[in-house]
C-alpha positions in Angstrom: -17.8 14.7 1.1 -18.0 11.2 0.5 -16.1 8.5 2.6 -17.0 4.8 4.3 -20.6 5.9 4.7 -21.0 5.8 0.6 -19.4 2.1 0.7 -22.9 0.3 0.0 -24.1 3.1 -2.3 -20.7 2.5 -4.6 -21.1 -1.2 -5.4 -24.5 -1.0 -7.1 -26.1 -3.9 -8.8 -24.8 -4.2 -12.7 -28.4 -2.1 -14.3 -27.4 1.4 -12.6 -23.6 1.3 -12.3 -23.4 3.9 -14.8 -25.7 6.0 -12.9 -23.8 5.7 -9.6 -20.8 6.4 -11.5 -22.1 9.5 -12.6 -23.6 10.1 -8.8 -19.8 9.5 -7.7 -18.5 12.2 -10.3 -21.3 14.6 -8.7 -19.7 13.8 -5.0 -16.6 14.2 -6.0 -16.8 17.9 -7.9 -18.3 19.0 -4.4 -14.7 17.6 -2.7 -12.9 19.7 -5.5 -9.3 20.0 -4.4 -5.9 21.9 -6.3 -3.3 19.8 -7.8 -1.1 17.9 -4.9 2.0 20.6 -4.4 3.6 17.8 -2.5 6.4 16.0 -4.9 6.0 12.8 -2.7 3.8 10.8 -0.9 4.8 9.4 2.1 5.2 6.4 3.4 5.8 4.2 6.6 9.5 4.5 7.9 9.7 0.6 7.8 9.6 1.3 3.9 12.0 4.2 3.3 14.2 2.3 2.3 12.6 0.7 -0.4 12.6 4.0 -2.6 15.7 6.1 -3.3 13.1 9.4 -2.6 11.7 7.2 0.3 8.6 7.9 -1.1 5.6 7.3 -3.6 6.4 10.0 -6.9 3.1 11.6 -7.2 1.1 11.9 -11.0 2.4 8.0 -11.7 1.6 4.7 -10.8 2.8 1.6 -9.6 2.5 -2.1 -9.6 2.2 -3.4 -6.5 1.5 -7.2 -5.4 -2.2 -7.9 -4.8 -2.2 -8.4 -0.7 -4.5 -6.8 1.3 -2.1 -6.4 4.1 0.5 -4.5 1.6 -2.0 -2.3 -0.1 -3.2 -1.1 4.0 0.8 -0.7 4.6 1.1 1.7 1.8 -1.8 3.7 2.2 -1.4 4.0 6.1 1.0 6.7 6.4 -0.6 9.3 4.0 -3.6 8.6 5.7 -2.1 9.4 9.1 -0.9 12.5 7.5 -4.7 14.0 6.4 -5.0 12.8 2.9 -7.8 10.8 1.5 -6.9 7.2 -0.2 -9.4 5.2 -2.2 -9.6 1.6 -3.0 -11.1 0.4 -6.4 -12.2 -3.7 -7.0 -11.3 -5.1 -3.7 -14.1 -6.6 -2.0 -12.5 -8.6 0.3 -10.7 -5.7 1.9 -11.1 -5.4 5.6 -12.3 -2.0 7.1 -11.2 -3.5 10.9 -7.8 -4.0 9.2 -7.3 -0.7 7.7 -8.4 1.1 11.1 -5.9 -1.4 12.7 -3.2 0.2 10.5 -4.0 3.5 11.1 -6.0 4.5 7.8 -8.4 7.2 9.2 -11.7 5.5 8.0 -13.9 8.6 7.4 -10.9 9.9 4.8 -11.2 6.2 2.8 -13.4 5.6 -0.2 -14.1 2.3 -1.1 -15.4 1.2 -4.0 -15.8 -2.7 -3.6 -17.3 -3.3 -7.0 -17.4 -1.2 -10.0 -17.2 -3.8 -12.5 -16.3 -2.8 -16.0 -16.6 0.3 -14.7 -13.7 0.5 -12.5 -11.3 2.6 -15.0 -14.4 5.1 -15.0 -14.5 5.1 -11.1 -10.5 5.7 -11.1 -10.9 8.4 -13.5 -13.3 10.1 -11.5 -11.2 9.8 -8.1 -8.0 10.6 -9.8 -9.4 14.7 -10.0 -9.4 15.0 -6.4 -7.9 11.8 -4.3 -4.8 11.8 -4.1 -3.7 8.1 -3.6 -5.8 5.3 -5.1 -5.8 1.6 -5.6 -6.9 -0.3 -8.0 -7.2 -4.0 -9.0 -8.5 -3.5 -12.6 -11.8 -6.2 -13.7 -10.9 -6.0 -17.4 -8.1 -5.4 -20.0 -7.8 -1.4 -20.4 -6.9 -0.2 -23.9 -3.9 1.4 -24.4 -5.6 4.7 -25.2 -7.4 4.5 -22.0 -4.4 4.3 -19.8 -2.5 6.8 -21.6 -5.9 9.4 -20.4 -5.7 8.3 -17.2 -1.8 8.3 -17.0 -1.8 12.1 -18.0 -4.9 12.7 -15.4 -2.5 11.4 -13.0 0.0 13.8 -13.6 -2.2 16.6 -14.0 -4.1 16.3 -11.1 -0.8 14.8 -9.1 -2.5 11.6 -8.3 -0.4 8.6 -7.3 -1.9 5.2 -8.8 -1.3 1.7 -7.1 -2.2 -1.0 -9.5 -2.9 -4.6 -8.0 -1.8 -6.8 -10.6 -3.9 -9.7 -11.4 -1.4 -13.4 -11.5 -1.2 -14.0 -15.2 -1.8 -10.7 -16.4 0.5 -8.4 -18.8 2.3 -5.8 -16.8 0.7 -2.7 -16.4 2.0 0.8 -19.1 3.7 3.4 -18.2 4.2 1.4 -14.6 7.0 4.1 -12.8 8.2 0.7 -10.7 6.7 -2.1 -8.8 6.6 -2.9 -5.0 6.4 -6.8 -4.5 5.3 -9.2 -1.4 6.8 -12.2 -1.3 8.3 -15.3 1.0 5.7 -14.7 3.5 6.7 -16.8 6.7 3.4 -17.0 9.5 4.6 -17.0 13.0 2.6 -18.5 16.2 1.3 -22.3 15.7 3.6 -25.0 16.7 2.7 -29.1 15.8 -1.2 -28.7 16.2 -1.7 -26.0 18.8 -1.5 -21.8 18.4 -2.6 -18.9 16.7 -1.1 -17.3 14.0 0.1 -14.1 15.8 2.5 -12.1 12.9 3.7 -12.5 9.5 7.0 -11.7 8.2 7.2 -10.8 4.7 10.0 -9.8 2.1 9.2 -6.5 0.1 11.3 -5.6 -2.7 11.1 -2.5 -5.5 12.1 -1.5 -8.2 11.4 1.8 -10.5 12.6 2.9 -14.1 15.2 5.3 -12.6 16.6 3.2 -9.8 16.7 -0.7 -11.8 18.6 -2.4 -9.0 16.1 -4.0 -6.5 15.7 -3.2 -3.0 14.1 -5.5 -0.7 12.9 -4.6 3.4 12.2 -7.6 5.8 8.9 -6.6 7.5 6.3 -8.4 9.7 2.7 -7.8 7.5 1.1 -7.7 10.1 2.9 -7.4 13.0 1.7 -8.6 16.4 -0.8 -5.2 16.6 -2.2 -5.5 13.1 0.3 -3.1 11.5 3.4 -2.9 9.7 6.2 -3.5 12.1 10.1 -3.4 10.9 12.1 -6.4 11.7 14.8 -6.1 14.2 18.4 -6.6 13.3 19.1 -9.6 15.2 22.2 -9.6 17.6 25.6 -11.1 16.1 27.4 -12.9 19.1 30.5 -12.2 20.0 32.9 -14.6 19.2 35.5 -14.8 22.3 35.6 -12.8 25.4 38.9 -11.0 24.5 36.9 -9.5 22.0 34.7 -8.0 24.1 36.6 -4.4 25.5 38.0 -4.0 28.8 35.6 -0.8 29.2 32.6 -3.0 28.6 30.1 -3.1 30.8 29.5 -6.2 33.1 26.2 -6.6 31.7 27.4 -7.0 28.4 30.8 -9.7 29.5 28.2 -11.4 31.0 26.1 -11.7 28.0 29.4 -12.5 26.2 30.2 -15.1 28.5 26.7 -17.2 27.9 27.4 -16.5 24.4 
């Protein structure tokens, strides 16, 4: 089995990629697993709303926004759940942050990396993890995508593609999950520490076109994803409030 322990091993200097790609494919047929039976793969309950199955469609992909704190968010749940996850071309991703999210480090490959190699490493992962990311270095071909696009769905592998600003969207995308209007919480006029952020995430697949968005804080105040609660409407008069209510609450009516 291969996990965090092969991280240095799997960003190899640019002379023996392609032997360390072919050492990875050697791991990796040890690991040999069955195609996923599971129709979904799961995600955290601050999300399931996002997706009308409330879940990630397994043997497609996805575009998602390049944020290390979303990529962690979506992986955390299936890793919580036993399966392994893989990261492809993200070097700046934090292994203290993915623990702080829940990801169970000894089930996560990273490969920080790979080059122009990366659509060989996501090949080679795609036959037996089951959720990867990936934030390609180059321009696949057409051809190339549409081999790994039926490896997907052979092998029931879910793909999350990080797109790159600027570049084209990604074929035979099933939908995209988007970050934006991050807002930081924690430092006032030139004292604090940023404690929580709280982020917009919208989606958006080929069978459900109408976008749904989720206000979450990424990351909330313990590193992980944490929904937003609804805030309180007040009550407008107190003879709205019922006779039956409690004093607590004509009270809190009262101070409005």
């Amino acid at each position: 089995m291969i996990g965090l322990d092969a991280v240095a091993s799997l960003a190899p200097a640019s002379d023996s990629r392609a032997g360390e790609v072919l050492r990875l494919r050697r791991e990796i047929s040890r690991m040999q697993r069955r195609r996923s039976e599971h129709a979904l793969i799961p995600l955290d309950p601050a999300f399931a709303s996002l997706l009308p199955e409330e879940g990630l469609q397994t043997g497609t992909s996805y575009t998602v926004s390049p944020s290390p704190s979303l990529v962690l968010a979506l992986l955390s749940t299936a890793s919580r759940k036993g399966h392994w996850c893989a990261v492809v071309g993200m070097p700046t991703l934090g292994v203290e942050a993915a623990a702080a999210f829940g990801i169970d480090l000894a089930r996560l490959i990273l490969v920080p990396d790979p080059g122009e190699r990366w659509l060989a490493a996501t090949s080679a992962l795609a036959e037996v993890v089951p959720l990867i990311v990936v934030a390609p270095g180059t321009r696949a071909r057409d051809a190339d995508v549409s081999r790994l696009s039926a490896r997907l769905r052979d092998r029931g592998c879910t793909l999350l593609v990080a797109e790159t600003p600027g570049a084209a969207r990604w074929p035979q995308s099933e939908g995209t999950i988007r970050l934006h209007d991050p807002h930081w919480h924690g430092l006032g006029a030139g004292w604090g520490l940023l404690s929580d952020c709280t982020v917009t995430i919208t989606a958006q697949t080929r069978h459900s076109p109408r976008p749904s968005s989720v206000r979450v804080q990424l990351p909330g105040g313990h590193g992980a994803v944490e929904a937003v609660a609804t805030e309180l409407t007040a009550l407008s008069p107190l003879a709205a409030v019922p006779d039956a209510a409690p004093p607590e609450l004509l009270r809190w009516a009262e101070a409005g």
